[in-house]
Residue, then its C-alpha position, 0 to 999 in steps of 0.5 A: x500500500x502507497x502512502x495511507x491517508x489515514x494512520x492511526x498510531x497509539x491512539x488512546x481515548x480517555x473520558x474523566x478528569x478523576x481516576x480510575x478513568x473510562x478508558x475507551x480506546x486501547x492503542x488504536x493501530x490503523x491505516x487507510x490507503x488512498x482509495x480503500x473502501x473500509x468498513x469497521x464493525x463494532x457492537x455497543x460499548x466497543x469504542x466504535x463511536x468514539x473512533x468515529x468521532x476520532x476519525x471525523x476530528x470531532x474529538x481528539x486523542x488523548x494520546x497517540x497520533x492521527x494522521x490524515x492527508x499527511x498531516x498531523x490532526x490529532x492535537x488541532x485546535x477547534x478552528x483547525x478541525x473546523x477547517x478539516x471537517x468542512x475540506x476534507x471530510x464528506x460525512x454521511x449521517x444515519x438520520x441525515x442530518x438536512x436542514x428541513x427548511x433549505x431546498x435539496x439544492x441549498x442543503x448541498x450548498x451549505x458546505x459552501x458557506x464555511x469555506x472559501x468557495x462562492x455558492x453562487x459559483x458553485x451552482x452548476x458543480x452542486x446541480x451535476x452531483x445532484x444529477x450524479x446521484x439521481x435528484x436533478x428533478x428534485x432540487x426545489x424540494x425540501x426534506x419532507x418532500x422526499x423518501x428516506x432514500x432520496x434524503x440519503x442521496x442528498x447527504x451523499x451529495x452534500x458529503x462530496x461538494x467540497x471533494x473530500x479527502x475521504x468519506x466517512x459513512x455512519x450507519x449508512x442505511x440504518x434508517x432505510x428499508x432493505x430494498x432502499x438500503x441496498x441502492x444507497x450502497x450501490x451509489x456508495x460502491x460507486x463513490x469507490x469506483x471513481x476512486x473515492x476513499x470510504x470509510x463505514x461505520x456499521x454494526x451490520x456484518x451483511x453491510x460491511x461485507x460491501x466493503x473490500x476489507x474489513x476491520x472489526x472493533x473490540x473492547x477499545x482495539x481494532x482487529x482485522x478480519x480475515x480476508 
C-alpha cells in the first residue's frame, strides 16, 4: 500500500478528569490507503463511536497520533478541525442530518458557506452531483418532500461538494428499508469506483461485507478480519 491517508498510531481515548478513568480506546493501530473502501464493525460499548468521532476530528486523542492527508490532526485546535471537517471530510449521517427548511439544492450548498468557495459559483458543480446521484428533478424540494432514500442521496451529495479527502459513512442505511438500503450502497460502491476513499461505520456484518476489507472493533482495539 502507497502512502495511507489515514494512520492511526497509539491512539488512546480517555473520558474523566478523576481516576480510575473510562478508558475507551486501547492503542488504536490503523491505516487507510488512498482509495480503500473500509468498513469497521463494532457492537455497543466497543469504542466504535468514539473512533468515529476520532476519525471525523470531532474529538481528539488523548494520546497517540492521527494522521490524515499527511498531516498531523490529532492535537488541532477547534478552528483547525473546523477547517478539516468542512475540506476534507464528506460525512454521511444515519438520520441525515438536512436542514428541513433549505431546498435539496441549498442543503448541498451549505458546505459552501464555511469555506472559501462562492455558492453562487458553485451552482452548476452542486446541480451535476445532484444529477450524479439521481435528484436533478428534485432540487426545489425540501426534506419532507422526499423518501428516506432520496434524503440519503442528498447527504451523499452534500458529503462530496467540497471533494473530500475521504468519506466517512455512519450507519449508512440504518434508517432505510432493505430494498432502499441496498441502492444507497450501490451509489456508495460507486463513490469507490471513481476512486473515492470510504470509510463505514456499521454494526451490520451483511453491510460491511460491501466493503473490500474489513476491520472489526473490540473492547477499545481494532482487529482485522480475515480476508
Amino acid at each position: 500500500m502507497s502512502k495511507p491517508i489515514i494512520s492511526l498510531t497509539g491512539i488512546h481515548k480517555y473520558y474523566g478528569e478523576v481516576e480510575p478513568r473510562l478508558h475507551v480506546l486501547k492503542g488504536i493501530q490503523l491505516d487507510v490507503g488512498k482509495g480503500e473502501f473500509v468498513s469497521i464493525m463494532g457492537t455497543s460499548g466497543s469504542g466504535k463511536s468514539t473512533l468515529l468521532n476520532l476519525l471525523g476530528c470531532l474529538d481528539i486523542p488523548t494520546q497517540g497520533t492521527y494522521e490524515l492527508g499527511g498531516q498531523d490532526v490529532s492535537q488541532m485546535t477547534d478552528d483547525e478541525l473546523s477547517r478539516i471537517r468542512n475540506e476534507d471530510i464528506g460525512f454521511i449521517f444515519q438520520s441525515f442530518q438536512l436542514i428541513p427548511q433549505l431546498t435539496v439544492l441549498e442543503n448541498v450548498q451549505v458546505p459552501l458557506l464555511y469555506g472559501d468557495s462562492s455558492i453562487s459559483e458553485n451552482e452548476e458543480h452542486c446541480r451535476s452531483i445532484l444529477e450524479s446521484v439521481g435528484l436533478s428533478h428534485r432540487l426545489t424540494h425540501r426534506p419532507s418532500q422526499l423518501s428516506g432514500g432520496e434524503c440519503q442521496r442528498v447527504a451523499i451529495a452534500r458529503s462530496l461538494i467540497n471533494d473530500p479527502l475521504i468519506l466517512l459513512a455512519d450507519e449508512p442505511t440504518g434508517n432505510l428499508d432493505s430494498k432502499t438500503g441496498q441502492e444507497v450502497l450501490d451509489l456508495i460502491d460507486s463513490l469507490h469506483g471513481e476512486g473515492r476513499t470510504v470509510i463505514m461505520i456499521t454494526h451490520d456484518q451483511e453491510v460491511a461485507l460491501r466493503a473490500e476489507r474489513q476491520v472489526r472493533i473490540y473492547d477499545g482495539l481494532v482487529i482485522e478480519e480475515p480476508s
